[in-house]
C-alpha positions in Angstrom: 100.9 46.1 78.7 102.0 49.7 76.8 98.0 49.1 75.0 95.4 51.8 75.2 91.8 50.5 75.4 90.3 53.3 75.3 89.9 56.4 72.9 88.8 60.3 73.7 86.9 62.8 71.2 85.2 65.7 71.7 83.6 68.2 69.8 81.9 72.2 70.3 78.8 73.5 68.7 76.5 76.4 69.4 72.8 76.0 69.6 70.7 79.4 67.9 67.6 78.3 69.9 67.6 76.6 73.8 68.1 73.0 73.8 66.3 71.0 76.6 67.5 66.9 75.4 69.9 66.0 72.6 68.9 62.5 70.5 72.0 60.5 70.1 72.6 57.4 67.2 75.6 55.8 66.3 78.5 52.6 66.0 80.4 52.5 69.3 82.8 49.3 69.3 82.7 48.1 71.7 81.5 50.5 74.6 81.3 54.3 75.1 80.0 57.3 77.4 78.9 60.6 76.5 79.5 64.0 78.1 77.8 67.3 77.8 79.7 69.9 79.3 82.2 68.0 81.3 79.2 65.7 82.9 78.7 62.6 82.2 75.0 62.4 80.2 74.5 58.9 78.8 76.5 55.3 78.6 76.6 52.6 76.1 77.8 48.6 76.9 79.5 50.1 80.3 78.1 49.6 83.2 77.5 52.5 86.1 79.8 50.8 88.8 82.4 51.3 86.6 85.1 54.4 86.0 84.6 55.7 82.7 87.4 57.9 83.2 90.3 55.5 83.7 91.8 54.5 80.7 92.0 51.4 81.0 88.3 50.8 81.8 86.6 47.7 79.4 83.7 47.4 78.2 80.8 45.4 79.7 81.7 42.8 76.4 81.7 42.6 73.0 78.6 45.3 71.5 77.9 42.6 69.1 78.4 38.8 68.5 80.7 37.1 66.7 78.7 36.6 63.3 77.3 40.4 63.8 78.7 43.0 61.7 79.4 45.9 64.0 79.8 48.3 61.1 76.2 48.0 60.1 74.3 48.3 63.9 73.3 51.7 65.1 72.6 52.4 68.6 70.3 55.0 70.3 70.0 57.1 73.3 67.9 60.2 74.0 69.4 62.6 76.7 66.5 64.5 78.7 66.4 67.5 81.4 69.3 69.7 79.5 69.1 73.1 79.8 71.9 74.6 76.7 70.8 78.1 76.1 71.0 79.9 72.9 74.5 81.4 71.8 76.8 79.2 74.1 78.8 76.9 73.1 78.5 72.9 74.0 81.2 71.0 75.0 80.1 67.4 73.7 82.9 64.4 74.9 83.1 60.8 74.1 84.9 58.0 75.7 85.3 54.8 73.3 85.9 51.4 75.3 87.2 48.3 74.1 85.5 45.3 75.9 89.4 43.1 76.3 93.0 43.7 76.1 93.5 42.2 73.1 90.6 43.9 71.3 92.7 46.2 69.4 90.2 47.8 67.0 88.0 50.9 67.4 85.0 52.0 65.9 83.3 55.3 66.4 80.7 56.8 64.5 78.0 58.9 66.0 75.3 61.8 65.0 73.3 63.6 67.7 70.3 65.9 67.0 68.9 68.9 69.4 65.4 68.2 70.8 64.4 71.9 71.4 61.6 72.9 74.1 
C-alpha cells in the first residue's frame, strides 16, 4: 500500500534556432507521458481517459510480453505543431508508469531530437 507506481523526471534545454516538433525514441517500462512546458505533448501504453498525473495511475499493461526483453525495444513518437523559439529554455517532463501494483521495476531511457521549421 506505502508503493509508488509511478516515477517523475524532467529536464531544460535551450534551442539556438525555433523548434516547430521534437522526435522522441526510447525504453519506457511499462508506460509513460511526455510534457513540454508543463503540457501534456505525447503518451506511451496509457490511455487518454486516464490521469497521468495521479500517482498511482497504471499503465494500460505490460509494454512488452513475457518472453520480450524490454531493455532491447525502442519506442517512437514525433510531436508536431510546437512553437519553442530561439534562446528560451524548454521545460521537458516525463511520467514513468508501472502497468500493476506489484510491478516494482522501472525502466527509463529516452533521446529526443528538434525537428526545426
Amino acid at each position: 500500500a506505502d508503493r509508488s507506481f509511478t516515477a517523475y523526471l524532467r529536464a531544460t534545454f535551450t534551442p539556438e534556432q525555433q523548434v516547430t516538433g521534437l522526435g522522441i525514441e526510447g525504453i519506457f517500462d511499462d508506460g509513460a507521458v511526455v510534457y513540454v512546458n508543463g503540457k501534456e505533448v505525447y503518451r506511451f501504453n496509457l490511455s487518454p481517459d486516464k490521469d497521468a498525473a495521479r500517482w498511482d495511475t497504471l499503465a494500460d499493461g505490460p509494454a512488452l510480453g513475457e518472453d520480450e526483453p524490454t531493455s532491447s525495444t525502442v519506442q517512437y513518437g514525433v510531436i508536431k505543431g510546437l512553437d519553442l523559439p530561439a534562446g528560451k529554455p524548454v521545460h521537458i517532463a516525463v511520467s514513468i508508469h508501472s502497468s500493476a501494483a506489484n510491478n516494482y521495476d522501472t525502466l527509463f531511457s529516452m533521446r529526443m531530437y528538434s525537428l526545426i521549421p
